[in-house]
ZATIKE-587577 format. One record per residue (C-alpha): x, y, z. Coordinates in steps of 0.05 Angstrom, whole numbers, padded with zeros to 5 digits, always signed. Example, Ala and Ser with C-alpha at 12.3 -4.5 7.8 and 13.67 -1.06 7.14 Angstrom:
+00246-00090+00156 +00273-00021+00143 
This chain:
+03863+00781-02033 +03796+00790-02066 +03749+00768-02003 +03793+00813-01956 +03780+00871-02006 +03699+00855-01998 +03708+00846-01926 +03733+00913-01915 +03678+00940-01965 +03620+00909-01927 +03658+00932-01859 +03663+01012-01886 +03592+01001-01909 +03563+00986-01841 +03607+01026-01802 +03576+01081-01851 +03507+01063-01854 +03521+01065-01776 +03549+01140-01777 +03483+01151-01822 +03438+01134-01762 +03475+01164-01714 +03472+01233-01757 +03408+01226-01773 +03380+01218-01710 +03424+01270-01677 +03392+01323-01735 +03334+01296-01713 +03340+01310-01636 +03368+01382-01655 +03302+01397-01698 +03259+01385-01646 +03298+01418-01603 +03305+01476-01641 +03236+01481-01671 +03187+01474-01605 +03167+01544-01608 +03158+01574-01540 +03082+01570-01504 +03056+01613-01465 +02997+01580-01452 +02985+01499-01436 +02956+01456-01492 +02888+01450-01491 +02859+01380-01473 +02844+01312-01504 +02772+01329-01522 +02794+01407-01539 +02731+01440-01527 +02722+01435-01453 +02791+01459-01421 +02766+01474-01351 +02843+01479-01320 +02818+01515-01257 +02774+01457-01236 +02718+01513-01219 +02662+01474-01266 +02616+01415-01249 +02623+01352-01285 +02554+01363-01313 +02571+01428-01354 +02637+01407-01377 +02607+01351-01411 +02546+01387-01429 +02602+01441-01464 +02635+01381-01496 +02571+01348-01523 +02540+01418-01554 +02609+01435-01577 +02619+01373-01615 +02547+01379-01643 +02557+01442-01666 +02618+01429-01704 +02588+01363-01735 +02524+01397-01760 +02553+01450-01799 +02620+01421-01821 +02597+01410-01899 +02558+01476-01899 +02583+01546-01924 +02621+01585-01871 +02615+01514-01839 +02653+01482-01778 +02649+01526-01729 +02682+01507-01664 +02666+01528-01600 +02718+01528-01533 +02711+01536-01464 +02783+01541-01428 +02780+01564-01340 +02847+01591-01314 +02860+01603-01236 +02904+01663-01222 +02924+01680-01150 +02896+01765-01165 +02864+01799-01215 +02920+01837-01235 +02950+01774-01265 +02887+01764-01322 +02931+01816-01359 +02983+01769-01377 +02939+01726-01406 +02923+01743-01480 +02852+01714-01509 +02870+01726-01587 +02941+01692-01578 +02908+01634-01543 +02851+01630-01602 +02919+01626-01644 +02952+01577-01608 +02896+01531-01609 +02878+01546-01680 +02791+01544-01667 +02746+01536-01717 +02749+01522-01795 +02761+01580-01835 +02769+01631-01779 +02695+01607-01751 +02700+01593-01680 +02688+01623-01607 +02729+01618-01543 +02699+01635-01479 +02747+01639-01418 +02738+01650-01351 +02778+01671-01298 +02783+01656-01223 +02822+01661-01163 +02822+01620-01096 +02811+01641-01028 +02808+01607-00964 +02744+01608-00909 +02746+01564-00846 +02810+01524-00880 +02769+01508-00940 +02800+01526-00999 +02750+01553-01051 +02745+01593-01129 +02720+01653-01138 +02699+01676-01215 +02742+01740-01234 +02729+01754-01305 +02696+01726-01370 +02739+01737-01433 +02709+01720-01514 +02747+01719-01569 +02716+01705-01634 +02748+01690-01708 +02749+01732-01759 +02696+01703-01800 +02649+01700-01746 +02654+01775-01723 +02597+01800-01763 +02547+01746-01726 +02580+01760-01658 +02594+01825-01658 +02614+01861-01582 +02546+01886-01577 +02516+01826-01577 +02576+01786-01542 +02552+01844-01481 +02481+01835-01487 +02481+01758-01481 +02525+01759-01422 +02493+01809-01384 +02428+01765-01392 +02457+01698-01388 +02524+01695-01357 +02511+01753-01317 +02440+01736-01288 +02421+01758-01226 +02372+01689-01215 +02437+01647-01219 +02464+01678-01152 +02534+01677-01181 +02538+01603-01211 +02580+01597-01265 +02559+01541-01290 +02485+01562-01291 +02515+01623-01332 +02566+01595-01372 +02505+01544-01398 +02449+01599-01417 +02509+01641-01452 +02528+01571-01493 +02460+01562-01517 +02445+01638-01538 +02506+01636-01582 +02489+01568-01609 +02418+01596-01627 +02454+01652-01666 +02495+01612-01696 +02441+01556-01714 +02382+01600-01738 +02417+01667-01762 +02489+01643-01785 +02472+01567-01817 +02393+01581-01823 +02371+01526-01781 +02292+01530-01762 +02303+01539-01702 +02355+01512-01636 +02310+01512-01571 +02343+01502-01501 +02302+01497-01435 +02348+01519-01377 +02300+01486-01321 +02322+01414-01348 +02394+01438-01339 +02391+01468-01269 +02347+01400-01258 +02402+01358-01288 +02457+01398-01263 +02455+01380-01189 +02423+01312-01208 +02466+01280-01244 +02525+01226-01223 +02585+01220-01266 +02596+01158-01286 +02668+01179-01322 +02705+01241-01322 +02724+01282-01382 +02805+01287-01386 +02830+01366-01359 +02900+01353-01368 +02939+01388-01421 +02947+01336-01482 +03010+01307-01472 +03081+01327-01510 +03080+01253-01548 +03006+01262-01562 +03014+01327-01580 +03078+01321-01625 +03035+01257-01674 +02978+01294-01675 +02944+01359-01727 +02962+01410-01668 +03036+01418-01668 +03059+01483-01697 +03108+01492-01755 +03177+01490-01724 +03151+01426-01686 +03118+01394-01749 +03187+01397-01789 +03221+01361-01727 +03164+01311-01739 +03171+01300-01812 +03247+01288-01807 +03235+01240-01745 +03184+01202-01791 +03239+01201-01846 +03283+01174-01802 +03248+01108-01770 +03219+01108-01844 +03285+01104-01880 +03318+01057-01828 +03260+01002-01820 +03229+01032-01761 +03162+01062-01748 +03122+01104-01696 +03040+01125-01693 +02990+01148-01656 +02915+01157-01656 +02887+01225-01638 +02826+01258-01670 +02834+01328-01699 +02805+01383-01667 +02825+01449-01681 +02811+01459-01748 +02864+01521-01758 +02830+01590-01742 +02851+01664-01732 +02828+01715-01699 +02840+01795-01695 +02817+01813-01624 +02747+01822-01630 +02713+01800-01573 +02695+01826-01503 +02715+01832-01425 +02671+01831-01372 +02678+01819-01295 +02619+01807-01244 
């Protein structure tokens, strides 16, 4: 009588420890359900600051973007006001008319640039059109938004004057990529000398153009939005989505399993209130 009594204990136990799981990971599903918060813009890439999603850039500047960007952030991260972040994101819209859906200061948000509300996005706009079947991209607009720490260095007066004679230079015959370059490296010269007091940050724009329709790729930098699995384990995910996360780690956690995955932090969690500029060729 005795071993059918702790038969029927260790058979209510499992069949409870089963019901456990199956709530638990039911909560679980719900959560994340529940707590993705709506987008309205993709995730920015694997390396986060080169997010050229119109495929209108050269291989050259994107990783020329990527490789100043990363600099930038590694050589002021332990200094006051330090890691500053700056991000390059290209959208393709079929008019103009539909640039005013997108919103720069919500997409600064969403991708939470630079430490401490220090860091720059620069988008730029462009549309297709078709000539003898060929299917090409033509710029529209150039959008920055800045944080709000690093207003006072970037103000819109001289956001405007470095585009107009960088971005905007008549010697680049409309290339983008010649533009997008020479408007990089004045703000990183601001930001060097006058922000971090750096002796100086020297560029030579020759050696790009040189290099620019030189060079070979020997790999290609990733332009696909990070993934939702990469996304979900790694510093990006938003609040609803991080609680979803903690309670799925509890979960494999409490019940012997276990999940991880490898992705190095980028966005370091900035704000931004707007300031910025506009401009169109």
């Amino acid at each position: 009588m005795a071993q059918m009594k702790c038969l029927s204990l260790i058979l209510m136990i499992k069949a409870s420890y089963k019901n456990i799981i199956y709530i638990g990971m039911m909560l679980c599903l719900t959560i994340i359900l529940f707590g993705c918060q709506e987008r309205n813009y993709p995730r920015h890439t694997s390396v986060f600051y080169m997010n050229d999603y119109a495929e209108a850039l050269m291989e050259y500047t994107r990783q020329s973007v990527l490789l100043e960007a990363e600099a930038l952030y590694e050589n002021t991260k332990d200094l006051d006001q330090g890691g500053a972040q700056l991000v390059v994101a290209t959208f393709l819209v079929e008019n103009a008319s539909e640039i005013a859906s997108y919103d720069k200061t919500e997409l600064y948000r969403e991708w939470q640039i630079g430490t401490d509300d220090m860091g720059v996005l620069i988008i730029l706009f462009f549309e297709p059109y078709v000539e003898n079947d060929i299917t090409y991209k033509s710029f529209l607009e150039l959008q920055v938004e800045v944080g709000y720490n690093m207003e006072p260095y970037l103000t819109p007066t001289t956001l405007g004057r470095i585009a107009d004679e960088s971005f905007f230079n008549p010697n680049y015959l409309g290339d983008v990529n010649l533009g997008l370059m020479h408007m990089i490296y004045e703000i990183l010269e601001i930001l060097y000398v006058d922000l971090y007091g750096f002796n100086s940050f020297t560029y030579d724009m020759a050696v790009f153009e040189e290099d620019l329709y030189t060079y070979t790729p020997t790999y290609y930098l990733d332009q696909d939005p990070l993934s939702f699995w990469l996304y979900i384990f790694s510093p990006y995910l938003l609040l609803g989505d991080g609680l979803g996360l903690i309670f799925t780690i509890g979960i494999f956690v409490l019940f012997g399993g276990g999940l991880g995955f490898f992705v190095r932090a980028k966005g370091k969690g900035g704000s931004s209130g707007g300031m910025g500029i506009f401009r169109r060729r």
